[in-house]
C-alpha positions in Angstrom: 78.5 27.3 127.0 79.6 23.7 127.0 83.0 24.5 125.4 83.5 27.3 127.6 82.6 25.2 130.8 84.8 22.3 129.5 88.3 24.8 129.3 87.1 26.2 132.9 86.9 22.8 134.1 90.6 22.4 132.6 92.0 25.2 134.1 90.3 24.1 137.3 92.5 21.0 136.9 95.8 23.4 136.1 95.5 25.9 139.0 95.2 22.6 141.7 97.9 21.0 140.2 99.8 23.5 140.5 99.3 23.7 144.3 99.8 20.5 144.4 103.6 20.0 142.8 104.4 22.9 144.6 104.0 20.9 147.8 106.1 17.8 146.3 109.5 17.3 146.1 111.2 18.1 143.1 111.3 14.8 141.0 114.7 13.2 139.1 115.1 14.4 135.4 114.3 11.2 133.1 117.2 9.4 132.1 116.4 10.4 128.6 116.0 14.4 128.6 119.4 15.7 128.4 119.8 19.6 129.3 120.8 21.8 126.7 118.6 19.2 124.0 115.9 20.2 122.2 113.3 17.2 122.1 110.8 17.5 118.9 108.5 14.7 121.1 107.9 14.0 124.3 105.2 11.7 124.4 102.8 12.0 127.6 102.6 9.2 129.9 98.9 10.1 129.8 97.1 10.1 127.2 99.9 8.5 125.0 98.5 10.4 121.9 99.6 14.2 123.2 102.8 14.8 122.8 105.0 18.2 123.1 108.4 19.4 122.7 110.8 20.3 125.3 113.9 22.0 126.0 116.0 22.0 129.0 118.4 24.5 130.4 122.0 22.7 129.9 122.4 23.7 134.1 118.8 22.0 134.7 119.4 20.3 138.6 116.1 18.7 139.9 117.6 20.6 143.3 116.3 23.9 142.3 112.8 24.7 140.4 112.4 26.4 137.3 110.3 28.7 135.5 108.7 27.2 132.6 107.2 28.5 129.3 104.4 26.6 127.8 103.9 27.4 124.3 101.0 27.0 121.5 100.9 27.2 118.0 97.9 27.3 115.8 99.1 24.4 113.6 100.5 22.2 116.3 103.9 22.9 115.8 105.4 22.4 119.1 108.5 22.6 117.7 108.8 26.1 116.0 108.1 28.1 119.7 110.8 25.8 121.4 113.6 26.4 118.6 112.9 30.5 118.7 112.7 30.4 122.4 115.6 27.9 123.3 118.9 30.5 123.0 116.7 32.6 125.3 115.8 30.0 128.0 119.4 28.5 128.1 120.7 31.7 128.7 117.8 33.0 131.5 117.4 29.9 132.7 113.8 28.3 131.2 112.3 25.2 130.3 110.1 25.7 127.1 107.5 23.4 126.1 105.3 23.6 122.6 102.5 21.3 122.4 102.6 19.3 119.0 99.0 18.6 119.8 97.2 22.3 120.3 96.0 23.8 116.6 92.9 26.7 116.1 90.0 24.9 116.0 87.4 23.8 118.9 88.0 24.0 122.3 88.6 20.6 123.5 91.4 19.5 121.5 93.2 22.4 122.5 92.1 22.7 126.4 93.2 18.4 126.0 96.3 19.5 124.6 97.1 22.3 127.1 96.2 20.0 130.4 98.5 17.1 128.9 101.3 19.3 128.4 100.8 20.5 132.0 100.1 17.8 134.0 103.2 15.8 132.2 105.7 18.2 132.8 104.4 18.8 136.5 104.8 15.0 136.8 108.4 14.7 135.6 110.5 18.6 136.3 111.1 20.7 138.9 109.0 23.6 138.4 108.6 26.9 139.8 105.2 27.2 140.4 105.0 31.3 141.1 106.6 31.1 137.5 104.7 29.9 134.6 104.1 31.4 131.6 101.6 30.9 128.5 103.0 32.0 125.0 101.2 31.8 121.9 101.1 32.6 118.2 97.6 33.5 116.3 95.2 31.5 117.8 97.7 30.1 120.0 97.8 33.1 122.2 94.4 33.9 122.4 94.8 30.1 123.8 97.6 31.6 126.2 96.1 34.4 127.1 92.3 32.6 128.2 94.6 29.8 130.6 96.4 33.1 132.3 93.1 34.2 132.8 91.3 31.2 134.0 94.1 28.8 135.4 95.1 31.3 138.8 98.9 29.9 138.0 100.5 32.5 135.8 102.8 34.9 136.4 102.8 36.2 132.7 101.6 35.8 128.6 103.6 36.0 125.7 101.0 36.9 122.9 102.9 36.7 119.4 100.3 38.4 116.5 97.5 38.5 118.5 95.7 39.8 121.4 93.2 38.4 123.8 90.2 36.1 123.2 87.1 38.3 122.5 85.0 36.1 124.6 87.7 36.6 127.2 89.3 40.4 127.3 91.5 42.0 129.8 90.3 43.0 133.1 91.0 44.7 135.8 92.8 43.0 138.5 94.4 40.5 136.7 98.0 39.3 138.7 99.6 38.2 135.5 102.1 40.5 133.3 101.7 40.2 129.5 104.5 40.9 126.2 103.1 41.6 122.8 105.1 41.2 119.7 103.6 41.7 116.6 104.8 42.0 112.7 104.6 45.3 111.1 103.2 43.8 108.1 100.9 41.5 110.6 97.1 42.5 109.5 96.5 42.0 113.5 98.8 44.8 114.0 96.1 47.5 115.0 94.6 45.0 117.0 97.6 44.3 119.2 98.1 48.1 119.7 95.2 48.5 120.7 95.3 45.9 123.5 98.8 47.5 124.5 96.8 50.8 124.9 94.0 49.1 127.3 96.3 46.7 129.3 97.7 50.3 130.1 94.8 51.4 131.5 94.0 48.7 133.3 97.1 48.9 135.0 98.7 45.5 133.7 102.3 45.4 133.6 103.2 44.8 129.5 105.7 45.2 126.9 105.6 45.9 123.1 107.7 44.5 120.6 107.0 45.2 117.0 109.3 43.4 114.4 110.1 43.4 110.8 107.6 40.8 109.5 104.4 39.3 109.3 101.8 37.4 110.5 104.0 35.1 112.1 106.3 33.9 115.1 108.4 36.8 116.6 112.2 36.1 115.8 114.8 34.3 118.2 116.1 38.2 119.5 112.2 39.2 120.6 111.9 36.3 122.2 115.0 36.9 124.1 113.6 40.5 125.1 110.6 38.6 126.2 112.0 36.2 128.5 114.3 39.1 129.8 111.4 41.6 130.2 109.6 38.6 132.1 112.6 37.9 134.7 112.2 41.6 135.7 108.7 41.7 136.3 109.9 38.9 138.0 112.0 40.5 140.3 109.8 43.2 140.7 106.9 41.4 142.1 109.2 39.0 144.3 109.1 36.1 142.5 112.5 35.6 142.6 115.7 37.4 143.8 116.4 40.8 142.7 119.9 40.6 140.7 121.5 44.1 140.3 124.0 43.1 137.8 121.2 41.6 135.4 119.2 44.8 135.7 121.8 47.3 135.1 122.5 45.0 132.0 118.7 44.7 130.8 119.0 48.9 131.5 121.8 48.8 128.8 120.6 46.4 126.4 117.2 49.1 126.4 119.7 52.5 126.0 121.2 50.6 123.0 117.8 49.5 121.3 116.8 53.2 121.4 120.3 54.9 120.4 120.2 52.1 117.5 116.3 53.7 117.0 117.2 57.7 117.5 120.3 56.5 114.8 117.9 55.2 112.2 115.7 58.2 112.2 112.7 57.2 114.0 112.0 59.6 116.6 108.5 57.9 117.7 110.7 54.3 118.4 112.8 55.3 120.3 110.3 57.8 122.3 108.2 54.5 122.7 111.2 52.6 123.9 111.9 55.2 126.6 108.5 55.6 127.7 108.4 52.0 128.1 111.3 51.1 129.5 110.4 53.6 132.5 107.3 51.9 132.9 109.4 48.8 133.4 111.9 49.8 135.6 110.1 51.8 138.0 111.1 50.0 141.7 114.0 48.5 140.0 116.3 51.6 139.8 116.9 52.9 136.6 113.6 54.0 135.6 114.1 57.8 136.4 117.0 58.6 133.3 114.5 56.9 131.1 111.1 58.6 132.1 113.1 62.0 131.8 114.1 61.3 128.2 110.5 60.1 127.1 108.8 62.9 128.6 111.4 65.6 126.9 111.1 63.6 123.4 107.1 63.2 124.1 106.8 67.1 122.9 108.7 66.5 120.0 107.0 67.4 116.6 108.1 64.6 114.8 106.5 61.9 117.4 103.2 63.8 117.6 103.2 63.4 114.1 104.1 60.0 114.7 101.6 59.3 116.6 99.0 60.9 114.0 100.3 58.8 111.0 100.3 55.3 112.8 96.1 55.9 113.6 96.1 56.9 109.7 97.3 53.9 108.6 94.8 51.9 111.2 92.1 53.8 109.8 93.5 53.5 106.0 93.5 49.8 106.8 90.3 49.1 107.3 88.8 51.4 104.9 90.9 49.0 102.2 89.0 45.8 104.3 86.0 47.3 104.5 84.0 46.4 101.3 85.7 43.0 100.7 84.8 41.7 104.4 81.2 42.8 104.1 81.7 40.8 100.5 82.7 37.7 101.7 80.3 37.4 104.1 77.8 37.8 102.3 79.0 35.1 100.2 77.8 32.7 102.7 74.0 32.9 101.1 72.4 31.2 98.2 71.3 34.2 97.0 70.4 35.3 92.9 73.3 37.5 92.7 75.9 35.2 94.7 77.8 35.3 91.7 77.6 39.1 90.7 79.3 39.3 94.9 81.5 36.5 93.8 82.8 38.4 90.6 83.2 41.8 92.5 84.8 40.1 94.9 87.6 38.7 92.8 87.7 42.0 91.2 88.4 44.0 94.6 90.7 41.4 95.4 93.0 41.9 92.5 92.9 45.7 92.7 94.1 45.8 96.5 97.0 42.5 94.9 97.7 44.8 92.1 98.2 47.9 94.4 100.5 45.9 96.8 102.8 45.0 93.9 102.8 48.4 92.7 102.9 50.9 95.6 106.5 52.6 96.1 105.5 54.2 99.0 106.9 52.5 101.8 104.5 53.7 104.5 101.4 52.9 102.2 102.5 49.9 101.1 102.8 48.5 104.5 98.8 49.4 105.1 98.1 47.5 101.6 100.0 44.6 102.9 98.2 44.2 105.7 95.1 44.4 104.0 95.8 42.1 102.1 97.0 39.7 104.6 94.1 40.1 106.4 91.2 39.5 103.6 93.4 36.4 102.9 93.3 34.7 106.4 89.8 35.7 106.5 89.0 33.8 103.1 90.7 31.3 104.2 89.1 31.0 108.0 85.5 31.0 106.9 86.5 28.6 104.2 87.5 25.9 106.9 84.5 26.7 108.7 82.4 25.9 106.0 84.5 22.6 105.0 84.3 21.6 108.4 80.3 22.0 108.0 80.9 19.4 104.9 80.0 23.1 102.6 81.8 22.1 99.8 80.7 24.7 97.1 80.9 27.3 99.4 84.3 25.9 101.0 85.9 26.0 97.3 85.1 29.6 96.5 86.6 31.0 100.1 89.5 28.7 99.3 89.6 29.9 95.5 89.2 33.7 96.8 92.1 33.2 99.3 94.2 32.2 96.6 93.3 35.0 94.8 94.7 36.9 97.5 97.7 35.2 98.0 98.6 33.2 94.3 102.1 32.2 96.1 100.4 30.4 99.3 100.2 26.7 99.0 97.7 26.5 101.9 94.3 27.4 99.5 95.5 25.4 97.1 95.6 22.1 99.0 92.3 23.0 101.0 91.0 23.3 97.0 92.3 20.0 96.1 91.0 19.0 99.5 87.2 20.3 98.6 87.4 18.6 95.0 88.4 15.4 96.1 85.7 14.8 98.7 83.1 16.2 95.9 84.6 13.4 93.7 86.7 15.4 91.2 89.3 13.7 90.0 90.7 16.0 87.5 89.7 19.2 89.6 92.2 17.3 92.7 95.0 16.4 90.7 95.0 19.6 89.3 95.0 21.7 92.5 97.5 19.2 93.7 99.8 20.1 90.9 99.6 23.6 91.1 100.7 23.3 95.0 103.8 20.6 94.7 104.5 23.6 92.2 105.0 25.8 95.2 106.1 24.3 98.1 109.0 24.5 99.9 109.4 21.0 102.3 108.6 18.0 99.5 108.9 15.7 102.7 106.0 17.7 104.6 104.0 17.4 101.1 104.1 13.7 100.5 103.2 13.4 104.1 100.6 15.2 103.6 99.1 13.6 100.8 99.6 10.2 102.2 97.9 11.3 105.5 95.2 13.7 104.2 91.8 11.0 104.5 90.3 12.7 101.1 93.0 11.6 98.9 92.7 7.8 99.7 90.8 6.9 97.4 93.4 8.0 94.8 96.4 6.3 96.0 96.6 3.8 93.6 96.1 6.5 90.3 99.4 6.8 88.8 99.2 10.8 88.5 98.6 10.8 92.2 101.6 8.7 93.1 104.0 10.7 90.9 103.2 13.7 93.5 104.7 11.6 96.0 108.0 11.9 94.1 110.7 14.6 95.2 110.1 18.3 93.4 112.1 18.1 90.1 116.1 20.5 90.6 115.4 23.7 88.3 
């Protein structure tokens, strides 16, 4: 209760600021943001220690205000959104901010993070109040999708690879418009169809993008779809001026996606893109040629089948989860056969690794992926949890499991080397340590890790330690 009363009290503090800029004249653009820059940091005037990145239209004028984008990523990468989204708000005319504060964890660093961002950018831009939007990735957008709910002030969500809080769902009512994108090898990819399905029936207006990926940001072109999709919901509702031209064009850009789709041989894409593209247009006038086609293709054989075969493969999913989820949770207890679950566990996990490397069947190989992906995150979540609960044994084996699941993932690796250094093992560290520097793929990010992760300071001064810091040998 006190963390959800603390992020209630934040959004409190959103929704009346926003009020209140809206009243306000529109204030000068500091001397150092230059439109059409994108700025890494942008320290807050208060408290100095948040920080996001911004970028600025290159036709930004304090004389007119602007829709914004504020964006949050579950490792406090306030960069990474920005970068994606930037093309996209130059040409639509956005200002994106990513908080380099904001990561998955408790609720008051991120509901700190969030208000910062806010209140800091209300304080120095010109903002359009009736249009601000939340986007997030992972935990980030069940951040996003929580401060739509909550905060009275948005006009829409932009939930990349995941849906809506569970202690926060949709409801009915809500004034705020919401696009999904989601990796086809994302293991939350049955979850965010789902949500599609019931923001339907509640009546929201929404959007679906999948991608080629997975778990991870959508690509630069969804997030131009996005921030399209959003401009004519947009105009729909009243926010701003309707622009004929840009619709016809958005009406075009949506005949070629699904000619591209009816090209490749999926009938069930492009009957998707039809149906909801009508949805979209309706009141903007092109949505009629649309609905006409997705109705005719709707009693096509090939999409019912379509339709059959993509609740399969949900179903197939979980049936692959099933027994290693109940598995690792019941590794959480001291029990006498905690190592007979432990040993099964590492055998179910290399059987489902095994299949993945081995399946040739594309549809089937997908499900395994995202199995796989799945039982990995969720190693690797309750692992955190219980380091975080100063667990170590138990901490090590989730960690150890997670890179069972994924042997090419740097990330259980260092939370292993993380686990043995605070249980005072040198050897076990360094060793961990080694394996990772083996993998990585920034040598900068790594030594800045090491030099700024509090367990290894203690071995700062051990030779083996400080010849991590050195650059990754050239094959």
């Amino acid at each position: 209760m006190l963390k959800l009363a603390l992020l209630c009290t934040v959004l409190g503090a959103f929704s009346a600021g926003a009020r209140a800029q809206q009243s306000t004249p529109p204030n000068p653009p500091p001397k150092d943001f230059e439109p059409g820059v994108l700025f890494p940091k942008v320290s807050c005037a208060a408290p100095s220690e948040q920080s996001y990145a911004l970028y600025l239209p290159s036709r930004y004028s304090p004389e007119r205000r602007w829709p914004i984008v504020y964006a949050f990523d579950p490792g406090a990468r306030g960069k990474m959104p920005v970068e994606l989204m930037k093309d996209a708000a130059e040409r639509y005319g956005y200002i994106v901010a990513g908080s380099n504060n904001s990561h998955n964890g408790a609720w008051k660093p991120e509901a700190d993070a969030a208000q910062a961002m806010f209140e800091d950018t209300h304080l120095r831009l010109s903002i359009d109040n009736k249009r601000i939007y939340f986007a997030g990735f992972s935990g980030g957008a069940r951040l996003a999708s929580t401060l739509a709910e909550r905060c009275n002030c948005a006009a829409g969500v932009l939930l990349n690879g995941a849906g809506f809080s569970p202690s926060a769902p949709p409801a009915a009512g809500a004034t705020f418009s919401v696009f999904a994108a989601v990796g086809v090898l994302d293991f939350n990819y049955p979850e965010v169809l789902d949500l599609d399905a019931t923001l339907g029936s509640l009546r929201y207006a929404h959007s679906l993008r999948r991608f080629d990926g997975p778990h991870q940001w959508a690509p630069a072109s969804v997030m131009d779809e996005a921030l399209a999709w959003f401009r004519l919901i947009s105009m729909k509702e009243g926010r701003e001026e309707r622009d004929t031209g840009f619709v016809r064009a958005q009406a075009g850009e949506v005949e070629k996606r699904a000619k591209g789709l009816e090209v490749a041989g999926d009938p069930y894409g492009t009957w998707k893109e039809y149906r909801q593209a009508a949805d979209t247009f309706d009141g903007l006038g092109e949505a009629p040629a649309f609905r006409e086609r997705a109705v005719a293709m709707e009693k096509e054989k090939a999409v019912r089948d379509a339709v059959k075969r993509e609740q399969q493969d949900i179903q197939e999913q979980a049936r692959l989860s099933a027994d290693i989820y109940s598995g690792l949770a019941a590794l959480r207890q001291d029990g006498p056969n905690r190592a007979d679950t432990r040993s099964q566990l590492e055998q179910q996990i290399s059987q489902l690794r095994t299949r993945t490397i081995h399946e040739k069947n594309p549809q089937e190989l997908r499900v395994a992926k995202r199995a796989m992906a799945g039982i990995f995150v969720e190693a690797m979540e309750t692992g955190q949890e219980r380091l975080e609960a100063k667990d170590l044994p138990h901490a090590r084996a989730y960690f150890e499991l997670a890179a069972d699941a994924d042997p090419d993932s740097v990330w259980p690796l260092g939370q292993i080397a993380v686990t043995r250094a605070l249980d005072g093992d040198q050897k076990g560290t360094l060793e961990a340590l080694c394996r990772a520097k083996e993998k990585i793929e920034d040598p900068a990010a790594f030594s800045a890790w090491l030099n700024e992760e509090p367990a290894f300071a203690k071995f700062h001064d051990i030779s083996e330690f400080r010849a991590l810091l050195a650059p990754a040998s050239q094959p």
